[in-house]
VOGU-3710 file (C-alpha; in Angstrom, 3 decimals, decimal comma):
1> xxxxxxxxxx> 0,000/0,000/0,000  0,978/3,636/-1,149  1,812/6,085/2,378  3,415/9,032/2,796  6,423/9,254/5,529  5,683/8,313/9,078  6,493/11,497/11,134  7,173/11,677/14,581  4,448/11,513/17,616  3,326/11,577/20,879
11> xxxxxxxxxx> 1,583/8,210/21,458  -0,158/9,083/24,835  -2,736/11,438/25,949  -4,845/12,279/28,343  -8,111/14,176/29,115  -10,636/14,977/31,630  -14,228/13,553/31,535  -17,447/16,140/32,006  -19,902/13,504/32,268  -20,893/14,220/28,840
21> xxxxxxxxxx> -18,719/13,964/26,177  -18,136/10,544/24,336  -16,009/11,164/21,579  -12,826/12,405/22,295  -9,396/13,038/19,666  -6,267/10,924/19,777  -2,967/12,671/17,274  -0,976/9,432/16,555  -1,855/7,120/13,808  -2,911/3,142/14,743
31> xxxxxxxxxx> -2,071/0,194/12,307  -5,162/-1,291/13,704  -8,118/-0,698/16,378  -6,841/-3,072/18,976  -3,150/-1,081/18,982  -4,398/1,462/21,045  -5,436/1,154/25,240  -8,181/3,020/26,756  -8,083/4,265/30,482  -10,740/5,740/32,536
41> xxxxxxxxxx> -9,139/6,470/35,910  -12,412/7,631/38,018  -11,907/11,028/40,263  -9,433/10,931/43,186  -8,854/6,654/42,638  -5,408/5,744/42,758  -4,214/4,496/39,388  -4,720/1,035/38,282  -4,130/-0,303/34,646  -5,580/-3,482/35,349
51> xxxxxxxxxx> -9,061/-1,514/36,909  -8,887/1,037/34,888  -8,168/-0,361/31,386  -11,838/-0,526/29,058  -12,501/-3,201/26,777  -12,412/-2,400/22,622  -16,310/-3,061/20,831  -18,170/-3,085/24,324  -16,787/0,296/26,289  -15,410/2,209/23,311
61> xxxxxxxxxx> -14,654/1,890/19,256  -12,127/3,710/16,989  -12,381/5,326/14,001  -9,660/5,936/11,560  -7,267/3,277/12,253  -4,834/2,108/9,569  -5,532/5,196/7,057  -2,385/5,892/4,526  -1,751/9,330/5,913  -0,816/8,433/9,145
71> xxxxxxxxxx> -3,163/10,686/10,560  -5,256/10,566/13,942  -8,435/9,689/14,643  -11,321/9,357/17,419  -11,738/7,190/20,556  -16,022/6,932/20,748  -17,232/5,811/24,692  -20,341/3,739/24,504  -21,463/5,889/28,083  -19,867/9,476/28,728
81> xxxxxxxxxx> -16,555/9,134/31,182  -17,796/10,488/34,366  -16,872/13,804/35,546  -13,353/14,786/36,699  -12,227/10,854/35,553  -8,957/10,772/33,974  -8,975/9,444/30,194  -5,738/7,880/28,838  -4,969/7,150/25,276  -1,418/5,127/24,782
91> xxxxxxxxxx> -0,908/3,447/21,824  0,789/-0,231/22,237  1,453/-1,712/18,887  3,324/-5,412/19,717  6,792/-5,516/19,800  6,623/-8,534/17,355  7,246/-9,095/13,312  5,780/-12,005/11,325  7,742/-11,324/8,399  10,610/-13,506/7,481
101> xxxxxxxxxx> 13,191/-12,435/5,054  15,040/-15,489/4,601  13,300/-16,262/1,798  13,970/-14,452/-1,313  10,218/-13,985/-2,431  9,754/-11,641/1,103  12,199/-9,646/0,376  9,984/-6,996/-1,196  9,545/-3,174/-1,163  6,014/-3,453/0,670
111> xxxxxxxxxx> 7,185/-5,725/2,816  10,430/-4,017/3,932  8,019/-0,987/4,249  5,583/-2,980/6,656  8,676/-4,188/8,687  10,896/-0,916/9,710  6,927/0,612/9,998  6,094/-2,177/12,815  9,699/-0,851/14,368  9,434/2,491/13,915
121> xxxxxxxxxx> 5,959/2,321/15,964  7,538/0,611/18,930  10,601/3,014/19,014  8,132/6,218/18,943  6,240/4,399/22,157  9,482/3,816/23,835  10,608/7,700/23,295  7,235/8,934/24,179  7,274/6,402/27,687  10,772/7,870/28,426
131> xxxxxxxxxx> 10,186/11,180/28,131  6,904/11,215/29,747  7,156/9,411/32,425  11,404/8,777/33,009  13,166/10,355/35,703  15,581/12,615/33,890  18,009/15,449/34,639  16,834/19,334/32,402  18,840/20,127/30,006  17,320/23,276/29,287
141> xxxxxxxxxx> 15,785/25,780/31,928  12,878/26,528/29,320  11,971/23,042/28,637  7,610/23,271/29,725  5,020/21,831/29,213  2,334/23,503/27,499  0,697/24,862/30,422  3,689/26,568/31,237  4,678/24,175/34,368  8,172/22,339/34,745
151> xxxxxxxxxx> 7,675/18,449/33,657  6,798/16,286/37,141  9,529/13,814/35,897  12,123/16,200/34,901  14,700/17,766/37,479  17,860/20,118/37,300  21,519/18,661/38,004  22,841/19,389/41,067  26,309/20,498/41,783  28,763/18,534/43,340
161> xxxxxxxxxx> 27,908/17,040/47,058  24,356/17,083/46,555  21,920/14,354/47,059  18,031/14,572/46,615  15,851/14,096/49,573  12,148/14,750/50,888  10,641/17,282/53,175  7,515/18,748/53,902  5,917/16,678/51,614  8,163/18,344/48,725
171> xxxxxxxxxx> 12,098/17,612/47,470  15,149/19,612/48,189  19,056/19,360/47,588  21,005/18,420/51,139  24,699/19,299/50,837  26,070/15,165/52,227  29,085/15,843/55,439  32,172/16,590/54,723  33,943/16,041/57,153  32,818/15,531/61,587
181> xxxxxxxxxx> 32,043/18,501/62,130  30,234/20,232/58,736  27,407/19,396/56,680  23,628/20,300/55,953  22,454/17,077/57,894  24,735/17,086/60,614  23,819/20,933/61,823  20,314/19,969/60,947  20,627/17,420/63,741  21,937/19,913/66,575
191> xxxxxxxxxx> 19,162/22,030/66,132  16,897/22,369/69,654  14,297/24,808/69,058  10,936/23,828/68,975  9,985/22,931/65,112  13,375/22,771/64,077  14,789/20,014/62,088  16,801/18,770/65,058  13,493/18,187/67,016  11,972/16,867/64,489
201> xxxxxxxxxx> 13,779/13,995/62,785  15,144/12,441/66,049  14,294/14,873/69,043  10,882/15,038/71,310  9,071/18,889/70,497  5,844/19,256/71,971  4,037/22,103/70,853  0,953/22,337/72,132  2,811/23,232/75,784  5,312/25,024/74,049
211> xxxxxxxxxx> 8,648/23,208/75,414  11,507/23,473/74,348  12,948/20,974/71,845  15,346/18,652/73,007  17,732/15,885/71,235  17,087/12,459/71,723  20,050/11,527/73,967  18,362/14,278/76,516  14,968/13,242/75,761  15,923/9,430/77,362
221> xxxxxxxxxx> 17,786/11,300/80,243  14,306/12,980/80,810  12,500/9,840/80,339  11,659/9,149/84,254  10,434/12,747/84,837  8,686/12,688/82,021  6,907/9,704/82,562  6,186/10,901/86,023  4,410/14,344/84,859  2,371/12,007/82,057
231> xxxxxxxxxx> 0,481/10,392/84,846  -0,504/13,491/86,279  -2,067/14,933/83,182  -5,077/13,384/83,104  -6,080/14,185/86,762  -8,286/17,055/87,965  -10,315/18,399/91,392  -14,179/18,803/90,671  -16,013/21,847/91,108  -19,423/21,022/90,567
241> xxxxxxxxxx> -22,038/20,331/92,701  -23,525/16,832/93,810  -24,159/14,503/91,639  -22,611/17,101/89,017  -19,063/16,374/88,387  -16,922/19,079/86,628  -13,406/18,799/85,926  -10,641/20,183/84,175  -7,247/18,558/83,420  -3,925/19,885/81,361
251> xxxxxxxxxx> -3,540/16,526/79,450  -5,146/15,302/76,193  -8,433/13,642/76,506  -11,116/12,486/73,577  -14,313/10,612/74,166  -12,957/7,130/72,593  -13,264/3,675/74,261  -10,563/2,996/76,772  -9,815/7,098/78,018  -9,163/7,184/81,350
261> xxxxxxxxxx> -9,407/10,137/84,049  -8,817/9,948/87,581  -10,600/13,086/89,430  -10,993/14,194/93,274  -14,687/13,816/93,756  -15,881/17,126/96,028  -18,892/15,325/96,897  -20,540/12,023/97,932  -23,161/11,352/95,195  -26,733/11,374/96,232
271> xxxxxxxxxx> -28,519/10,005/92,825  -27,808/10,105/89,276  -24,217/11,263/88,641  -22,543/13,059/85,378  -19,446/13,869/84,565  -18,311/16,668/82,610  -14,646/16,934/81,262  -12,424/20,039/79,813  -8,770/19,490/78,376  -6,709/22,649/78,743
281> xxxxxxxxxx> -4,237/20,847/76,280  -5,655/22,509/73,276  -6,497/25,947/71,857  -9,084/26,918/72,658  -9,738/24,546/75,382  -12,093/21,406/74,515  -15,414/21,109/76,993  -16,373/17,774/76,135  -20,499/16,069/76,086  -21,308/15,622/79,370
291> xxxxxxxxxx> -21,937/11,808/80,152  -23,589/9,283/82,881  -21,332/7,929/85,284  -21,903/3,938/85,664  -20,588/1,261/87,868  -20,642/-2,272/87,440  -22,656/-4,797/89,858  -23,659/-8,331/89,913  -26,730/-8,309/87,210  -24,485/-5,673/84,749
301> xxxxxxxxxx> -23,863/-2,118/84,360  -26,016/0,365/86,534  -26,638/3,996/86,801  -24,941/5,546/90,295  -27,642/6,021/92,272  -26,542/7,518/95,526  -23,257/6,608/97,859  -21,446/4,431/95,274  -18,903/7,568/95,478  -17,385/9,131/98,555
311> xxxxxxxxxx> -15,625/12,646/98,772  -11,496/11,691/97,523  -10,438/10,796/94,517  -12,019/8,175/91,622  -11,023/6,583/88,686  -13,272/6,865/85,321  -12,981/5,092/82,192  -15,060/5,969/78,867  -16,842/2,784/77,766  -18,053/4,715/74,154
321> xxxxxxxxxx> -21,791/5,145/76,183  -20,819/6,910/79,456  -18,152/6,951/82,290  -17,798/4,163/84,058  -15,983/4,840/87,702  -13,588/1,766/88,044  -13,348/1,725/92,208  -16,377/3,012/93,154  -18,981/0,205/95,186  -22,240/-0,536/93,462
331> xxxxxxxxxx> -25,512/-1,222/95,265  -25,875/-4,467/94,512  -28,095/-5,030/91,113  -31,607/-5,873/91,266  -31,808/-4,302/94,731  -35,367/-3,038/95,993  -36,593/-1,747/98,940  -40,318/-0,195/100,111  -42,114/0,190/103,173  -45,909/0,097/104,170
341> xxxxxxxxxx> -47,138/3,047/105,261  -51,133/3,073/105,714  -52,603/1,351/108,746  -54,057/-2,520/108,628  -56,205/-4,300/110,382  -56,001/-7,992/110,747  -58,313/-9,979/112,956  -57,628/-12,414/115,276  -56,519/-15,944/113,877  -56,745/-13,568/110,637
351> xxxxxxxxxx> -53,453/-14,356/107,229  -53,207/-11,170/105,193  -50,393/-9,902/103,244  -48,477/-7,128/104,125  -49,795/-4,408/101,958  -46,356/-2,495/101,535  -47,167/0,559/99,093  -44,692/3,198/99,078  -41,212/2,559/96,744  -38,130/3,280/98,101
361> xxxxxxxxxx> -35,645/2,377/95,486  -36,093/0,184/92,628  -34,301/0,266/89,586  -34,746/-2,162/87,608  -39,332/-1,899/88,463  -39,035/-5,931/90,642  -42,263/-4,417/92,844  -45,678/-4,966/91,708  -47,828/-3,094/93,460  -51,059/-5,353/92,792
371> xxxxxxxxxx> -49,178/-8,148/94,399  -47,393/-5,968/97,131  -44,230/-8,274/96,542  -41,160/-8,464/93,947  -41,608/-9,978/91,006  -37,995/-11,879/90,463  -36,410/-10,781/86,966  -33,029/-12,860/86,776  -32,819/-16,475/88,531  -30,211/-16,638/91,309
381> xxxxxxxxxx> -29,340/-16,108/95,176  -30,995/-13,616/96,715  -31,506/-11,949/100,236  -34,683/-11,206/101,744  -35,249/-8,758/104,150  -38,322/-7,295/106,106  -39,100/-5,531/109,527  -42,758/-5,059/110,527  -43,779/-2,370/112,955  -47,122/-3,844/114,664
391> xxxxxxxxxx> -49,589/-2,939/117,871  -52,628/-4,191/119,439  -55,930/-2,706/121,350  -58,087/-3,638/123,255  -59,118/-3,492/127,003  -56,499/-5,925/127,676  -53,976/-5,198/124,774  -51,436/-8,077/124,253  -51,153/-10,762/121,490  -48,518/-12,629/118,715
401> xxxxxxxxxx> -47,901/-12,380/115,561  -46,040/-14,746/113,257  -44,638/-12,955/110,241  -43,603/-15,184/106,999  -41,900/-15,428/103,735  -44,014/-16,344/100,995  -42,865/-17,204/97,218  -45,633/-17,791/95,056  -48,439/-18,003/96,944  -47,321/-20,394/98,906
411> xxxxxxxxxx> -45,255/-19,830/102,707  -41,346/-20,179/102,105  -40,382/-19,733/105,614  -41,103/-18,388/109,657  -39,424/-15,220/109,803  -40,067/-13,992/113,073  -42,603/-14,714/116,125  -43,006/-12,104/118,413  -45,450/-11,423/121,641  -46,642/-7,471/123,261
421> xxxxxxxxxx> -48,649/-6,814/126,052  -49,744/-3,185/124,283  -47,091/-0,893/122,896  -45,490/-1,418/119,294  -43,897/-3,694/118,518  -41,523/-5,152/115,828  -41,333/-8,319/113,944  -37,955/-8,975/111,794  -35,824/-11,559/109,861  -33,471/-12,530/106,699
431> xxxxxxxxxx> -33,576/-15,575/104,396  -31,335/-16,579/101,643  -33,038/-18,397/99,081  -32,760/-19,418/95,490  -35,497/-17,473/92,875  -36,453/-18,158/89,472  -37,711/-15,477/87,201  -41,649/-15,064/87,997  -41,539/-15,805/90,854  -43,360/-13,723/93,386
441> xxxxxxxxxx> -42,070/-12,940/96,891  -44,267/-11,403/99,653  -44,354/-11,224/103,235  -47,375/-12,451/105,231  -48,565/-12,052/108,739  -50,463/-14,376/110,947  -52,573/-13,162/113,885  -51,785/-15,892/116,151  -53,846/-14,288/119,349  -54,784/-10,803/120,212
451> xxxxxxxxxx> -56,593/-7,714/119,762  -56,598/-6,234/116,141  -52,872/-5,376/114,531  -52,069/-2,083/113,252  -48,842/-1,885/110,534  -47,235/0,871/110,048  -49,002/3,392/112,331  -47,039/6,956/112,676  -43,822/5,278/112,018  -44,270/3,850/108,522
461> xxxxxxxxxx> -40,877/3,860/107,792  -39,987/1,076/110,141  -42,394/-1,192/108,302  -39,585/-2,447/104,976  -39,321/-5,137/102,588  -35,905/-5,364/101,087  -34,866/-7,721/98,199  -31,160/-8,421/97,087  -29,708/-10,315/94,241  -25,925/-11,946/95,116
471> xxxxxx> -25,721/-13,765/91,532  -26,014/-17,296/90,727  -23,645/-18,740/93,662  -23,853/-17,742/97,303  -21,409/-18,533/99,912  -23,223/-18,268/102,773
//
């Protein structure tokens, strides 16, 4: 075939997608459509041929390819590149020839033609490779691109002593030692202000307190002290009120899993406790979301609820929820307590339950009211405590009353029998005992003789009913 002189080219280019466009120019001339590759790098990926690369006659087609003028021609998407994507064009013609000349019949005009074409090709992709993307030294200060910008790969010689190295994210020329006691990297080294190079490649510099740099072999002299003053940065007095714990402290803190702060509690909490945290390490200071304070019991996790902390000093420990105080003691979990205020009556030989009515603390809701007894939660050991407060009347007041445990329905236990000739009196006891969940524990009493019994009277609050959960072993 008749062509006119190969001249030289560029066999790589590159543009940037809009989203729109699908048809898009390359300069250098292609034996064939499958001698070019087709990139689409998408916006802010890291490179990857093998990703990136786009497959001929299903992501793209080419016109023009193998036309006798050696001109360019068009690469045409099948769906638009998407904005800010990086298009490459490189053409790869094989480094391969099927023509043999050992036989005298090859050895033709066209066929010579077709052969030093095949290795002109690869020598033009080899230059273009090179000078694209090989490290090379500038021969020429006005060698640019043609937006006016040095080449990324190209670099000026450097005089004599000089190697390349990085900084600051950037490359500059470091003059290598001379001799022990000169050089670029040497007085680099001996630097001790804060920032300086000396600090910073093999020194300790901390600038948020604004010390003064120091070189590594008096860094590890410093080591103990230092150590030392690192425990105390994450310690602070409060200064709120109760159950309000405020704190400052000169160290770093962040609300991640696994911060600790140790803090000298003003007050001994009365309820719900929170803790709120400032670090004076950083400018501005950082006042932090205030959080719950928790402590671990028996049945799990539980909010403070009033003399798990004492006035002295506490450890804390963010568990990504809330604070969690490390040394504090917890009130044991599925602990309840109430007491019976309003007056009863029981009659003589009379069994009634104890109507206790008025909550004291209960946490995790064990009392039913309707029953006037706990209603058990989690299956284990548990403690059971009561104290009645009891009279009689009468002409002749005296009498006995038997007070019991019942679980389900159905007496567990004699707590206490007691006997009064008139004034109040008090019937009390404590069981251990094994629960299941459902199960329902009250507290009975049994008019054994006597006038009529009064609970509770004026001093309600001597009338209680206490339940306590010890787990699923108790030593007793």
């Amino acid at each position: 075939m008749a062509m006119s002189g190969l001249p030289q080219q560029n066999t790589w280019q590159q543009y940037t997608g809009d989203g729109t466009t699908t048809i898009f120019t390359y300069s250098f001339w292609l034996p064939a459509t499958k001698d070019i590759s087709v990139y689409v790098t998408p916006f802010g990926a890291t490179p990857s041929p093998s990703a990136d690369i786009k497959v001929l006659g299903v992501d793209y087609t080419v016109t023009n390819a193998g036309n006798l003028l050696f001109l360019g021609g068009t690469v045409v998407f099948t769906v638009p590149p998407p904005t800010a994507s990086i298009i490459t064009f490189l053409r790869t013609v094989q480094n391969s020839i099927d023509t043999t000349f050992s036989q005298a019949q090859s050895i033709l005009g066209a066929n010579l033609d077709e052969a030093f074409l095949v290795l002109m090709l690869c020598v033009q992709q080899n230059t273009t490779n090179f000078s694209t993307f090989g490290l090379q030294y500038i021969v020429s200060s006005d060698i640019l691109t043609q937006s006016g910008q040095p080449y990324a790969n190209l670099i000026p010689q450097l005089p004599n002593g000089y190697i390349w190295t990085g900084q600051n994210g950037g490359v500059i020329a470091t003059l290598l030692e001379q001799s022990p006691n000169v050089g670029t990297l040497r007085s680099d080294l001996l630097q001790e202000g804060v920032g300086t190079n000396g600090t910073s490649i093999i020194g300790y510099n901390d600038p948020n307190n604004a010390n003064t740099g120091q070189l590594l072999y008096t860094y590890l002299n410093n080591m103990p002290n230092f150590i030392n003053q690192q425990s105390f940065r994450n310690y602070g007095t409060d200064t709120g009120a109760v159950n309000n714990i405020v704190v400052t402290i000169p160290g770093p803190f962040s609300l991640t899993v696994g911060q600790r702060i140790t803090v000298k509690v003003n007050h001994a909490n009365t309820g719900n406790t929170t803790m709120s945290v400032t670090s004076n390490y950083y400018t501005p200071p950082i006042t932090f979301t205030t959080k719950n304070v928790f402590v671990k019991s028996p049945g799990g996790l539980v909010a403070l609820n009033g003399n798990e902390l004492i006035a002295g000093v506490h450890e804390f420990i963010y568990d990504g929820t809330q604070m969690e105080v490390l040394d504090a003691v917890a009130r044991p979990a599925y602990y309840a307590s109430c007491t019976q205020i309003a007056i009863t009556n029981i009659a003589i030989g009379g069994v009634a339950v104890i109507p206790f009515d008025t909550v004291v603390f209960d946490a995790n809701g064990l009392f039913v009211l309707a029953d006037n007894g706990f209603v058990i939660k989690i299956g284990g050991w548990y403690t059971v405590t009561a104290l009645v407060l009891w009279s009689v009347s009468g002409s002749t007041p005296s009498g006995q009353l038997e007070m019991n445990l019942y679980v389900n329905g159905v007496i567990y236990k004699t707590m206490d029998i007691a006997f009064t000739n008139g004034s109040f009196y008090t019937t009390s006891g404590s069981v251990d005992l094994p629960l299941q969940p459902g199960d329902i524990v009250q507290i009975w009493a049994n008019n054994l003789s006597g006038a009529i019994y009064f609970f509770g009277s004026a001093s309600g609050a001597n009338t209680n009913f206490e339940l306590t959960y010890h787990g699923t072993s108790f030593d007793t």
